[in-house]
C-alpha positions in Angstrom: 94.9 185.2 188.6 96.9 183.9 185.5 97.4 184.7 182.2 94.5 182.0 180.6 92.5 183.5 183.8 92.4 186.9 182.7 92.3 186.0 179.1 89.8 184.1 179.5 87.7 186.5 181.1 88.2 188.8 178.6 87.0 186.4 176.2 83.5 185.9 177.5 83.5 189.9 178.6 81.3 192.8 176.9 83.8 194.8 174.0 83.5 198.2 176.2 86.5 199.7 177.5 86.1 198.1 180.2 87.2 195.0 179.6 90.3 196.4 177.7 91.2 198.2 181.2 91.1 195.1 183.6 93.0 193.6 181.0 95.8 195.8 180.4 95.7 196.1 184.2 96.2 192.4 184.8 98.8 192.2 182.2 100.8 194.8 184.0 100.4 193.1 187.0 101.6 189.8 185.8 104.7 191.4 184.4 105.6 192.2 187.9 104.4 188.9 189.1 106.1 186.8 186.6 109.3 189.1 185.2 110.9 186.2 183.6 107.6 186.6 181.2 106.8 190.0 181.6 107.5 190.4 177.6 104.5 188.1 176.8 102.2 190.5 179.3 104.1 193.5 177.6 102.6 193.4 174.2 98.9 192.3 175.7 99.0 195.3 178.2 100.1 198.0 175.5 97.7 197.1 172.5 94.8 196.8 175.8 95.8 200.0 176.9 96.4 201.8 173.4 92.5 201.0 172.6 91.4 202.7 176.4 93.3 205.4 175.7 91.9 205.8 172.5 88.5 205.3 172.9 87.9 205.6 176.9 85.9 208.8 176.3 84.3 208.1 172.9 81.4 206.2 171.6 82.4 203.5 169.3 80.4 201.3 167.4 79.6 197.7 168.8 81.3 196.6 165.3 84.4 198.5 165.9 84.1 197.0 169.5 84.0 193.5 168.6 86.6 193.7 166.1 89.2 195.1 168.5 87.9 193.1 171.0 88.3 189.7 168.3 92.3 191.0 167.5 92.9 191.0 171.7 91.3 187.6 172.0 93.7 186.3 169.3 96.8 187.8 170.8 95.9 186.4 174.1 95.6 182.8 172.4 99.0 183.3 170.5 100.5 184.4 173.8 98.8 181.4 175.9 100.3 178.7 173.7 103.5 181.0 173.8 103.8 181.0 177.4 103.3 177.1 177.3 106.0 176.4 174.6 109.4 176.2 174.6 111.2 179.5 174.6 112.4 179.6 171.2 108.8 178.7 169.9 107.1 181.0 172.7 109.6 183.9 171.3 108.8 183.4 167.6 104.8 183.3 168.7 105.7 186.9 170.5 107.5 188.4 167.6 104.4 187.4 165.1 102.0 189.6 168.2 104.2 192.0 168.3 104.8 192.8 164.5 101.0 192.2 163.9 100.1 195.0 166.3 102.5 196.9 165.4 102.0 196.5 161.6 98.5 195.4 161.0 96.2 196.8 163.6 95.5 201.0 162.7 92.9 201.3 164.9 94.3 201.0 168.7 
């Protein structure tokens, strides 16, 4: 499975940890599929995982849910037309993911 697979399927999936899982899970094994873009799977597996680690064994509102699950499915698109660009374009679309989770998402 690719990258716009997984994403993908993590689009059209329920907000439950679930989803979050098999997707950090795919993104980790991408990076070991596909090391010269392991950086691009990175930052998708770590902000996945951060919100199962945070809320695996918690009840969390469908809103909260859908908003974390809303942030994912626009750092998957960023990433997808990143890992279609050329690099210096696909490395400035990883920096904005990277300093968005990093900066603007409090929550996971």
């Amino acid at each position: 499975m690719n990258f716009d697979e997984s994403a993908g399927r993590f689009e059209k999936a329920e907000s439950g940890t679930d989803s979050f899982k098999l997707l950090y899970k795919d993104a980790f094994r991408l990076m070991k599929e596909d090391a010269a873009n392991a950086a691009f799977y990175f930052v998708i597996g770590v902000a996945a995982h951060g919100y199962v680690v945070q809320y695996e064994d918690q009840g969390v509102t469908p809103e909260s849910a859908d908003k974390a699950k809303e942030i994912l499915v626009g750092f998957n698109r960023k990433i997808s037309r990143a890992l279609r660009s050329a690099p210096d374009a696909g490395l400035s679309l990883l920096g904005e993911v990277t300093a968005d989770y990093q900066f603007n998402v409090h929550d996971f």
